[in-house]
KOLKEMAR-586693 format. One line per field, with one value per residue (C-alpha): residue number from 1; residue in three letters; x, y, z. Coordinates in pm, 1 decimal. Example, Ala and Ser with C-alpha at 12.3 -4.5 7.8 and 13.67 -1.06 7.14 Angstrom:
<sites>
num: 1, 2
residu: ALA, SER
xx: 1230.0, 1367.0
yy: -450.0, -106.0
zz: 780.0, 714.0
</sites>
This chain:
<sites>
num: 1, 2, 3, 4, 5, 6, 7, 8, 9, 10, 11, 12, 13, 14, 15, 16, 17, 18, 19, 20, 21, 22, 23, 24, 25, 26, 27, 28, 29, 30, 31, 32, 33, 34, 35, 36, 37, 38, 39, 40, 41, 42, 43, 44, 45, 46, 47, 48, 49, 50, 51, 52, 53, 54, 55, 56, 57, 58, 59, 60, 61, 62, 63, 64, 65, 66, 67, 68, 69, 70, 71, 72, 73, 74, 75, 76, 77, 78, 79, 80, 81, 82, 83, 84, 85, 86, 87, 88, 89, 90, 91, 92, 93, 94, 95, 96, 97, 98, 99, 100, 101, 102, 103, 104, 105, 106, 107, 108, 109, 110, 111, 112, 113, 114, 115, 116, 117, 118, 119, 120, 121, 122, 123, 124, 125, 126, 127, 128, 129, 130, 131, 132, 133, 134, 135, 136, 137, 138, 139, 140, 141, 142, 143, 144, 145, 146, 147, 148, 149, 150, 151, 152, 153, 154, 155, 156, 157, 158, 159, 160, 161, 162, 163, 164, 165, 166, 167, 168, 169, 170, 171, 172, 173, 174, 175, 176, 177
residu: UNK, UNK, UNK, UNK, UNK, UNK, UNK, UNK, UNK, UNK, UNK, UNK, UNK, UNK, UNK, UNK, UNK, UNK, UNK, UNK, UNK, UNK, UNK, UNK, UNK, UNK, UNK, UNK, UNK, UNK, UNK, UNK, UNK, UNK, UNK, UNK, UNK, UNK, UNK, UNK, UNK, UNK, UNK, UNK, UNK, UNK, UNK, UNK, UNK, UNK, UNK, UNK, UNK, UNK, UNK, UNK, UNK, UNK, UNK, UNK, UNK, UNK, UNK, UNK, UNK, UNK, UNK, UNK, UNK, UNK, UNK, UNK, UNK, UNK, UNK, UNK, UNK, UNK, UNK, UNK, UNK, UNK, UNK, UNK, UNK, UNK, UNK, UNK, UNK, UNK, UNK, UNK, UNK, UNK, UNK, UNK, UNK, UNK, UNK, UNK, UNK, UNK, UNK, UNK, UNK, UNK, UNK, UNK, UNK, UNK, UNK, UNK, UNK, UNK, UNK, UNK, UNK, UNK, UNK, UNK, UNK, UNK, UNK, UNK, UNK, UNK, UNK, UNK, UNK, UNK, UNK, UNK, UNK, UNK, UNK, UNK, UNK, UNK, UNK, UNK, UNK, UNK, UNK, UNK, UNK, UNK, UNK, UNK, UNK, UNK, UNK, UNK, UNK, UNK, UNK, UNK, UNK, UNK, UNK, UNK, UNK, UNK, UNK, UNK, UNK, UNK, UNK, UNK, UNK, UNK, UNK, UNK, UNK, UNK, UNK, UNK, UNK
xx: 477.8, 206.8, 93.6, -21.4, 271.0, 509.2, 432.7, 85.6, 217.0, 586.0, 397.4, 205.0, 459.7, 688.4, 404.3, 303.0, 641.0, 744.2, 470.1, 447.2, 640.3, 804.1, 1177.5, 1296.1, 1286.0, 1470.1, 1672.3, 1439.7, 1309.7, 1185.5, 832.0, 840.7, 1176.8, 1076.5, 882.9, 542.4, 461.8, 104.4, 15.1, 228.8, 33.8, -301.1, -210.2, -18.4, -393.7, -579.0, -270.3, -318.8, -653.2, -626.9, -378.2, -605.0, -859.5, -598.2, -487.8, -879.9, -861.2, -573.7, -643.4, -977.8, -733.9, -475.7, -757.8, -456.6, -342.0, 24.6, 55.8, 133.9, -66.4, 27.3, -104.1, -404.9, -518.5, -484.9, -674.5, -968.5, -985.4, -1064.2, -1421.9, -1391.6, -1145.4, -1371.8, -1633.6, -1348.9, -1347.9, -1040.7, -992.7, -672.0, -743.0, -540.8, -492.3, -160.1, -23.3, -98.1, 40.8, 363.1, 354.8, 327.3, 572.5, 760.7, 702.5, 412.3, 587.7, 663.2, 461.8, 262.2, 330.5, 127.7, 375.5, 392.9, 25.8, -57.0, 200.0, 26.8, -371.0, -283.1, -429.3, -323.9, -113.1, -322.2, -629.6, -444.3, -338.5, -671.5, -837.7, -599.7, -702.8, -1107.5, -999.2, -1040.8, -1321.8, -1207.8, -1333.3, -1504.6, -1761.6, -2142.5, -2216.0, -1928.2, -2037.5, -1879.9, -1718.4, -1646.7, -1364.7, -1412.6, -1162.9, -1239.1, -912.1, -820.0, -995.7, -1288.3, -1280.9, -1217.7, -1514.2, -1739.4, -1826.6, -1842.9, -2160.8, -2272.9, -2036.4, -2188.2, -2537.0, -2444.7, -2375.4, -2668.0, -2890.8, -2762.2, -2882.9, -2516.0, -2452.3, -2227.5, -2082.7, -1756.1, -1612.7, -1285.5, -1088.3, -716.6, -489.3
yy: 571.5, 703.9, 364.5, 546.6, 688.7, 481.0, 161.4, 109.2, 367.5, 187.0, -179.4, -30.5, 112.2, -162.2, -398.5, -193.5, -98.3, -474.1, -543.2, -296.5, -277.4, -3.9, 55.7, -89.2, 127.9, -129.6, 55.8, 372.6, 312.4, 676.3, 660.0, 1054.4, 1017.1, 691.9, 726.8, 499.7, 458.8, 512.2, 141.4, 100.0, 452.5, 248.6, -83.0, 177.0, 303.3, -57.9, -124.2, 152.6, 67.6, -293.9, -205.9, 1.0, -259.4, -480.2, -212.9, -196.4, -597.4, -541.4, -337.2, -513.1, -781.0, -612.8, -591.8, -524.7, -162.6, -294.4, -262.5, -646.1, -940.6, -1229.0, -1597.7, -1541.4, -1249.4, -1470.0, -1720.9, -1509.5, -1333.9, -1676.6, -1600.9, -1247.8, -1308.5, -1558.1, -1255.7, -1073.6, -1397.3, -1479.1, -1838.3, -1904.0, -2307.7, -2429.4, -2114.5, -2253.1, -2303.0, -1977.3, -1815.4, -2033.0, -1962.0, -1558.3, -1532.8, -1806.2, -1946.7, -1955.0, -1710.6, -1445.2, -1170.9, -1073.5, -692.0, -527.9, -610.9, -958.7, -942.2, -727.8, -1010.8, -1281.1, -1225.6, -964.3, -887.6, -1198.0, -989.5, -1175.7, -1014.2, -677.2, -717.5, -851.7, -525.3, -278.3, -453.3, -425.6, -54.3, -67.2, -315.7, -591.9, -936.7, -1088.8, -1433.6, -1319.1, -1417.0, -1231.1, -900.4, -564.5, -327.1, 3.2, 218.8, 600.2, 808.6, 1162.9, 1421.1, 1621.7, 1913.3, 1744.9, 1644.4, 1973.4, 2090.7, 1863.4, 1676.7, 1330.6, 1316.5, 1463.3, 1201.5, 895.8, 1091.4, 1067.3, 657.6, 576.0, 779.5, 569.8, 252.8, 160.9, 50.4, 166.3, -157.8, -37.9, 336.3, 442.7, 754.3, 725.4, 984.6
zz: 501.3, 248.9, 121.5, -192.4, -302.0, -123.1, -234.7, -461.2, -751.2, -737.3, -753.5, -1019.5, -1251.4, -1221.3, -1320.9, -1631.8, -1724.1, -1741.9, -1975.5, -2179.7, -2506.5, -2377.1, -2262.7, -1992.8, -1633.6, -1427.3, -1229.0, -1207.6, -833.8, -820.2, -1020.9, -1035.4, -1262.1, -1486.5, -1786.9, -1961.6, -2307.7, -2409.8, -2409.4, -2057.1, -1914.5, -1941.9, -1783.8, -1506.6, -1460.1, -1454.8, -1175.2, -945.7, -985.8, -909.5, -615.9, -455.9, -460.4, -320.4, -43.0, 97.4, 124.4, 278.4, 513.3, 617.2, 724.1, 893.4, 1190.9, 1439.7, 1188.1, 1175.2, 797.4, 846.8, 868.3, 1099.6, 1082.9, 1277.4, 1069.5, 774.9, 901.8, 1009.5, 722.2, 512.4, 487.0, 399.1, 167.9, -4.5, -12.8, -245.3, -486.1, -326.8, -294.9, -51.0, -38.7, 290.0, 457.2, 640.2, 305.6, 144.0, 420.8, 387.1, 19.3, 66.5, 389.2, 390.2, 730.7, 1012.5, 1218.8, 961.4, 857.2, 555.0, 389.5, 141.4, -85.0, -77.7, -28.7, -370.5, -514.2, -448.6, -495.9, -757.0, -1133.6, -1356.0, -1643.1, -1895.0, -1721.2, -1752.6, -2079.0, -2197.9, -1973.8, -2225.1, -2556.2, -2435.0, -2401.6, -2027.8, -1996.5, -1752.9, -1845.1, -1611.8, -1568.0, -1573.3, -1298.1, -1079.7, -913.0, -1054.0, -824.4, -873.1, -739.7, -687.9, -548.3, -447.9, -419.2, -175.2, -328.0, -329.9, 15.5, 155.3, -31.6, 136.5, -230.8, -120.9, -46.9, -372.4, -560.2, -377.0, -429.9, -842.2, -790.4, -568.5, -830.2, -1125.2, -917.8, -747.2, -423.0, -199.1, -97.5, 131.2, 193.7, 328.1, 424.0, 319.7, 379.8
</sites>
């Protein structure tokens, strides 16, 4: 499955959906049919944003590519997911808290669900028109996504050109199709 479509944009939508003042799309599984109020339409984009984060973590763990994560990828992962600034505590009992049991496995999903954006952080992020909030002394990280388009006319390069000239980083890159 396209992990973009298939299952970050749902997670995303139904996130901002349920906390916007918006109607209700419970029900609406298809995202292409459901609708988003203004308010709802910028927490959707602080979501996909957030998601995609998540999704890149995600797949950094998932060192096996089964679009799963078993115990021992959890476990090895600890110290790279403390990188993130995410703090799992007793790694057995995350993984018991996310999956259930030992033996299970760990989707994105459940994954997203689990180490994902705090509403209040979201909800904060939409009334700081965007801006997350976050301690001084964390490091910011930026997301930038180039289309298709842009891929097939060889403009990555002159993107992450653009960042590095500002003085940014390039901390992690990945080709998703």
């Amino acid at each position: 499955p396209d992990t973009l479509y298939d299952v970050v944009l749902p997670l995303a939508f139904r996130k901002a959906a349920a906390l916007g003042p918006g109607e209700s799309n419970e029900g609406a599984y298809d995202v292409a049919e459901a609708t988003v109020e203004r308010i709802e339409f910028r927490l959707l984009l602080i979501y996909i944003r957030h998601y995609m984060e998540i999704l890149c973590i995600f797949d950094d763990v998932d060192v096996v590519c089964t679009g799963t994560i078993d115990y021992n990828e959890f476990t090895a992962a600890r110290l790279d997911l403390a990188e993130y600034g995410i703090s799992m505590g007793d790694p057995e009992k995350a993984f018991i808290n996310i999956a259930g049991t030992l033996d299970a496995e760990i989707d994105f999903p459940m994954f997203a669900d689990y180490f994902g954006l705090p509403e209040e952080l979201a909800l904060a992020s939409v009334a700081n028109n965007g801006q997350d909030e976050a301690p001084a002394e964390a490091e910011e990280f930026t997301f930038i996504c180039a289309k298709p388009d842009g891929v097939e006319r060889n403009l990555v390069n002159v993107i992450i050109k653009r960042f590095q000239d500002a003085g940014l980083r390039l901390a992690r890159s990945k080709n998703v199709h």
